[in-house]
C-alpha positions as a Markdown table, in Angstrom:
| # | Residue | x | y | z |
|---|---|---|---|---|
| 1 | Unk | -47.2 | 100.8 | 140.4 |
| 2 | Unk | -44.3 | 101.9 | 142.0 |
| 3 | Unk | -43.5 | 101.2 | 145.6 |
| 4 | Unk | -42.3 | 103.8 | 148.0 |
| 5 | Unk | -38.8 | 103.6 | 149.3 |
| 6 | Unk | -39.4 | 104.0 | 153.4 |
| 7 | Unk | -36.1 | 105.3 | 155.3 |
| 8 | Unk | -35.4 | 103.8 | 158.4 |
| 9 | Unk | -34.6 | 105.6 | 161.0 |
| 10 | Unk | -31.9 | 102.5 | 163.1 |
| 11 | Unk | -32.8 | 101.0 | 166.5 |
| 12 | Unk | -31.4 | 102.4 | 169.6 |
| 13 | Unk | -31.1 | 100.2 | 172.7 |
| 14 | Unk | -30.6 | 101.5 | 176.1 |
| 15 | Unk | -28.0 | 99.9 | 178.1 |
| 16 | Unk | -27.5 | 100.7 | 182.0 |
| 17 | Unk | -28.8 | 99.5 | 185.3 |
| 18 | Unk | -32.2 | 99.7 | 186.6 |
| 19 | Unk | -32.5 | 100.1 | 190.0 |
| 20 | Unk | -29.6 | 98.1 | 191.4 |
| 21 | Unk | -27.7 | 99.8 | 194.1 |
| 22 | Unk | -24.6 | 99.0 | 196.3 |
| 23 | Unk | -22.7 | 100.9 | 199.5 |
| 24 | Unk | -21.7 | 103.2 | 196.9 |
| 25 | Unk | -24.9 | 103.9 | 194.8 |
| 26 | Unk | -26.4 | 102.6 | 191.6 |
| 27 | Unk | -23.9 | 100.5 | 189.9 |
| 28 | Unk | -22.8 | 101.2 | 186.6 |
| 29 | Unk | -22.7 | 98.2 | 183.0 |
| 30 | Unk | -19.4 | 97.6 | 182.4 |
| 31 | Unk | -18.0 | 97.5 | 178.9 |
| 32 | Unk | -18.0 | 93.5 | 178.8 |
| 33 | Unk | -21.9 | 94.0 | 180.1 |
| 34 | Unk | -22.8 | 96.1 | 177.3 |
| 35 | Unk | -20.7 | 94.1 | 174.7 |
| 36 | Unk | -22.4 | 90.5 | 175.8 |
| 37 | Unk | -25.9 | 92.8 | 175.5 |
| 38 | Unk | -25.1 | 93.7 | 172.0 |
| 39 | Unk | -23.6 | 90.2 | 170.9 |
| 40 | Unk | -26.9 | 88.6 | 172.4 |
| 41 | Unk | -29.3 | 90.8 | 170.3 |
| 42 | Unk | -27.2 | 90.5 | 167.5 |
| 43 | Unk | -27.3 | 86.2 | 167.7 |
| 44 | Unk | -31.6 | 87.2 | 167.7 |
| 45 | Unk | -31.4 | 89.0 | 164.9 |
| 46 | Unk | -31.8 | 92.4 | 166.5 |
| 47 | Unk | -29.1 | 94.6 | 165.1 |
| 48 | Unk | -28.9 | 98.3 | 166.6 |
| 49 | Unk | -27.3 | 101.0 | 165.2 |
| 50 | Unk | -27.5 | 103.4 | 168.1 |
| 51 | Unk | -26.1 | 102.3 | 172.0 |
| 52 | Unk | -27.5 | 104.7 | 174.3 |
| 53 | Unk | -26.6 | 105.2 | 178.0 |
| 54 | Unk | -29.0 | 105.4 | 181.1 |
| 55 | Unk | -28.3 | 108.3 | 182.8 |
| 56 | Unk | -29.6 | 111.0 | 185.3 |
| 57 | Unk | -32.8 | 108.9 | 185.2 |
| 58 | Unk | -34.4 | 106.4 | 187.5 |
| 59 | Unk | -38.1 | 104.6 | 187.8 |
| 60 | Unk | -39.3 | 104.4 | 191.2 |
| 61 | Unk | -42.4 | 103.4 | 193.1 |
| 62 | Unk | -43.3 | 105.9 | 196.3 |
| 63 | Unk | -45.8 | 104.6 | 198.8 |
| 64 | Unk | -48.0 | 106.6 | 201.1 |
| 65 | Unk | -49.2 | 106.0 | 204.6 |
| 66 | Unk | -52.0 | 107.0 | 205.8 |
């Protein structure tokens, strides 16, 4: 029986600050940042082929008062 040949698609990682702010705003990764990210998930055997940026986007927590 022959097995089937399954394509992989590569691993993207996000790199980018989440919720850190200073006088100016959120603060942005530097390029040593991101290159110390990828050099420690490449020593774990995680090996991305995609570096994406976070942008535009934040996670936030509201609360209400009664």
């Amino acid at each position: 029986m022959k097995k089937k040949c399954i394509k992989s698609y590569g691993l993207e990682v996000e790199v980018g600050e989440i919720g850190r702010k200073d006088t100016e705003g959120f603060l942005l990764t530097s390029p040593k940042e991101a290159t110390t990210f990828i050099k420690e998930l490449n020593k774990n055997g995680v090996n991305p082929q995609l570096l994406a940026i976070a942008n535009s986007s934040t996670t936030a927590t509201s609360t209400k008062t009664a």
